[in-house]
C-alpha positions in Angstrom: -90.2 -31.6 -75.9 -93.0 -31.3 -78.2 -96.5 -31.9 -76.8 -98.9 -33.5 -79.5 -101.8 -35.1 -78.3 -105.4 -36.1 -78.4 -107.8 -34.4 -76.7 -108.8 -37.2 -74.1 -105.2 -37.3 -72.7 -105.8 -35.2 -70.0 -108.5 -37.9 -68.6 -105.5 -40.5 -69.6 -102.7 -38.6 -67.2 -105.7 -38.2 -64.3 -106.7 -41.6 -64.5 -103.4 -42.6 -64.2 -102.5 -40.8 -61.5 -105.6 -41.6 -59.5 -105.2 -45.9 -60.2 -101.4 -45.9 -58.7 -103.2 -44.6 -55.2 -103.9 -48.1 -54.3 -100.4 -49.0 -54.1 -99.3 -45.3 -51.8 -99.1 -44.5 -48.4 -101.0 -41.8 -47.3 -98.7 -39.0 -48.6 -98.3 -40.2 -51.7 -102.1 -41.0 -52.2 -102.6 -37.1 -51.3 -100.2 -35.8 -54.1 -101.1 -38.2 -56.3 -104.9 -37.3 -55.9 -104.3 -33.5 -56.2 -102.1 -34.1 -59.1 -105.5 -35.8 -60.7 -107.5 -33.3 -60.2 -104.7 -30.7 -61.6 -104.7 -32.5 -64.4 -108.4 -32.5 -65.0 -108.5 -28.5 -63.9 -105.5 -27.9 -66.3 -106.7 -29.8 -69.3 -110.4 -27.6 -69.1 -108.4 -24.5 -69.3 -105.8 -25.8 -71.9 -108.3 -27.0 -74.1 -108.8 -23.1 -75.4 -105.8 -23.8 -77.4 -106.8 -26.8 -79.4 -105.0 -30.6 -78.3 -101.4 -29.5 -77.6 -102.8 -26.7 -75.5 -104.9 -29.7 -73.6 -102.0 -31.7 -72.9 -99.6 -28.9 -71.6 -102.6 -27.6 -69.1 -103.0 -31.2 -67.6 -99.2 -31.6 -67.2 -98.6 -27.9 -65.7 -102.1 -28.8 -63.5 -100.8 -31.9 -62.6 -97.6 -30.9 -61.1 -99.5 -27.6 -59.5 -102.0 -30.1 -57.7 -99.4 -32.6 -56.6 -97.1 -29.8 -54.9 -100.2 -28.2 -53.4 -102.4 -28.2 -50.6 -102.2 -30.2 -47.1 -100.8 -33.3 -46.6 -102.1 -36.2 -45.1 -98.8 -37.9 -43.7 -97.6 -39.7 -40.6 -96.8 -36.7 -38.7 -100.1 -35.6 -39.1 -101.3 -39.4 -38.1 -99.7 -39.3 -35.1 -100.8 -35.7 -34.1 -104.2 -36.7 -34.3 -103.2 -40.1 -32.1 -101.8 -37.2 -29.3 -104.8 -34.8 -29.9 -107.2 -37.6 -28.8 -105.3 -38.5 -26.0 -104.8 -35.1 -25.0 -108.3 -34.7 -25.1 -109.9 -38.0 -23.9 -112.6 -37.8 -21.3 -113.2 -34.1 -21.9 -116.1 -34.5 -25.1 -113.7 -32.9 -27.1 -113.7 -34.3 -30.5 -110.5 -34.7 -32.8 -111.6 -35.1 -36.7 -110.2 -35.4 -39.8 -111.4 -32.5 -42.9 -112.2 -33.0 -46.3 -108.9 -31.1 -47.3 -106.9 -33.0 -44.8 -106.6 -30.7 -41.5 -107.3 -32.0 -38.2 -110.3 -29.7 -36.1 -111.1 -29.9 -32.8 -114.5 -29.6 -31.5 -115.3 -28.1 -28.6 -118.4 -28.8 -26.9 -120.5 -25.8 -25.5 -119.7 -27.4 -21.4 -116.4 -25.4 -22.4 -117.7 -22.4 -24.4 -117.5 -18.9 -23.8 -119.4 -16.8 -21.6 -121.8 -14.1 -23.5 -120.4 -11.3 -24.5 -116.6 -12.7 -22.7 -113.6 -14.0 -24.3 -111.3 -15.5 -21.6 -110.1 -19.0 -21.7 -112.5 -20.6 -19.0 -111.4 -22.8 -16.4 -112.6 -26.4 -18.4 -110.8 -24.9 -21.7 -107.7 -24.0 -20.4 -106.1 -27.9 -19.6 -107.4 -29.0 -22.8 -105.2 -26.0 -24.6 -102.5 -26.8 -22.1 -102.0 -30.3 -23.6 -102.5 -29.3 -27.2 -100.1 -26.9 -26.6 -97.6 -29.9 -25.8 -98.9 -31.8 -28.8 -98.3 -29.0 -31.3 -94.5 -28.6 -29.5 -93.5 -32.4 -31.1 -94.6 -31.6 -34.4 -93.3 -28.3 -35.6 -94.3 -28.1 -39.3 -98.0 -27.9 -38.6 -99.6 -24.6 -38.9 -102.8 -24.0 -37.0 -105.7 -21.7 -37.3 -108.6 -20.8 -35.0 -111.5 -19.4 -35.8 -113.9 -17.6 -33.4 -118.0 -17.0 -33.5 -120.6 -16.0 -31.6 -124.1 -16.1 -30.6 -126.5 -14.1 -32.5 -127.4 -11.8 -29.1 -125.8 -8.1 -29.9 -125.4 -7.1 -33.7 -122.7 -7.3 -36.2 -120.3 -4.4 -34.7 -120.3 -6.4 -31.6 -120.4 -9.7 -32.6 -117.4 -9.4 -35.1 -114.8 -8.3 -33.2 -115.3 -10.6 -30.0 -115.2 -13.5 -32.3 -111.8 -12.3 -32.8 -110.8 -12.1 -29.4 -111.7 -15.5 -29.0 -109.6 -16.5 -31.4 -107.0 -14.5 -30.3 -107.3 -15.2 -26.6 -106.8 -19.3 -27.7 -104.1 -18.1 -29.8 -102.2 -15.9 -27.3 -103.0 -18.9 -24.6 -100.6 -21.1 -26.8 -98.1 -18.4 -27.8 -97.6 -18.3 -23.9 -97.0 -22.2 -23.6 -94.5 -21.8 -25.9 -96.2 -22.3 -29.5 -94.3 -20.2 -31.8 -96.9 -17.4 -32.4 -96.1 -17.1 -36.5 -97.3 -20.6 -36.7 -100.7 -19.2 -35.8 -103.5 -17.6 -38.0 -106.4 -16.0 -36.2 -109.8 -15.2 -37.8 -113.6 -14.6 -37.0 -116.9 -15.1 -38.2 -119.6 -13.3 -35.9 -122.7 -15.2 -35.5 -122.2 -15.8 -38.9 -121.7 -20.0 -39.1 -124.1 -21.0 -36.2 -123.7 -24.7 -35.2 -126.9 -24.9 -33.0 -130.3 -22.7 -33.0 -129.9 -19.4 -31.1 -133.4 -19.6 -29.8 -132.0 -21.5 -26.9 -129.9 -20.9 -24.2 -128.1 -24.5 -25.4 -128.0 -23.7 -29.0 -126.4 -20.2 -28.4 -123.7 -21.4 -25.2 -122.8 -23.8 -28.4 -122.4 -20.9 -30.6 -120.2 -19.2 -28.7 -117.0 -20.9 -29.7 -113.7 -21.5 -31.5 -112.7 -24.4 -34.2 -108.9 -25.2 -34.0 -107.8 -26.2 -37.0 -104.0 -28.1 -38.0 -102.4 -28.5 -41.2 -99.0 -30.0 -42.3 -98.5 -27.6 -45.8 -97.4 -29.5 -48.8 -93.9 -27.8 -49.0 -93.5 -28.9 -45.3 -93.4 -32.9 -47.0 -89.5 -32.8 -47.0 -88.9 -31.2 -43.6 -86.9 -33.5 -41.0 
């Protein structure tokens, strides 16, 4: 097929990818949205190579941003419904991301020790239900992400936010959460949440963020 077109049709094909969301489920809203903004991210760059190059860029950015991503689908609806029951009563909070992950907040009542990073007594029943949770829906992927408190320097600080991550990681790996499923990272005292010039501020710094994702490609999974 040949491609001629106007310049503006990229901002045609986003806008009318971005009307039909008020007729989609969640899903569909989420491709249709990242299809949009393909088109608009596609169209910049094919504009180099005059209209026709315009209109191939939003198409090829279109179908890039639709297949990309996470989704925001029912699985992932009810997985949040399950992480806030698993977590009820305990201050943990369950939130939706801008890019469509859930993230649990843990408060600093179930933070780490200084300098430690075992699973403490309050964290591990909490991780024990998740664990459960994350059993029912197998095409989430989750990552955790440890820090610190800003006492020690870098050469310490980097590497026990790992173990943290790792020790939540290898908590859930041994309640049966298939361990490839898991991505570890950490960030030091690098992304404080709270002022380390208090005891309070740093006992909330010292911490890990659970993040879960249903990938894009996972859509058509039973």
């Amino acid at each position: 097929m040949t491609l001629t077109a106007h310049p503006l049709l990229a901002t045609v094909i986003a806008a009318a990818l971005l009307s039909g969301c008020a007729n989609m489920n969640d899903t569909q809203q989420t491709a249709a949205k990242g299809a949009g903004m393909g088109a608009i991210a596609g169209a910049v760059l094919g504009s180099r190579g005059g209209s026709g190059g315009t209109a191939r860029g939003a198409l090829i950015g279109g179908a890039l941003g639709a297949g990309g991503g996470y989704l925001w689908s029912k699985r992932m609806q009810d997985q949040k419904a399950e992480m806030e029951r698993a977590t009820a009563g305990t201050g943990v909070a369950v939130s939706q991301t801008a890019d469509n992950r859930l993230k649990m907040d843990i408060p600093s009542d179930i933070s780490f020790a200084t300098g430690r990073s075992d699973i403490s007594a309050n964290f591990s029943p909490i991780l024990n239900r998740f664990a459960n949770s994350l059993q029912q829906h197998q095409v989430t992927n989750i990552t955790i992400v440890g820090h610190t408190d800003s006492t020690g320097n870098a050469a310490i600080n980097q590497p026990l936010s790992l173990d943290r991550a790792n020790s939540a990681r290898d908590y859930l790996v041994a309640r049966g959460v298939a361990r490839q499923r898991i991505m570890t990272d950490g960030r030091g005292a690098n992304e404080p949440i709270a002022s380390n010039t208090s005891e309070a501020g740093r006992s909330s710094n010292r911490r890990v963020e659970i993040f879960v994702a249903e990938p894009a490609q996972a859509a058509n999974a039973p």
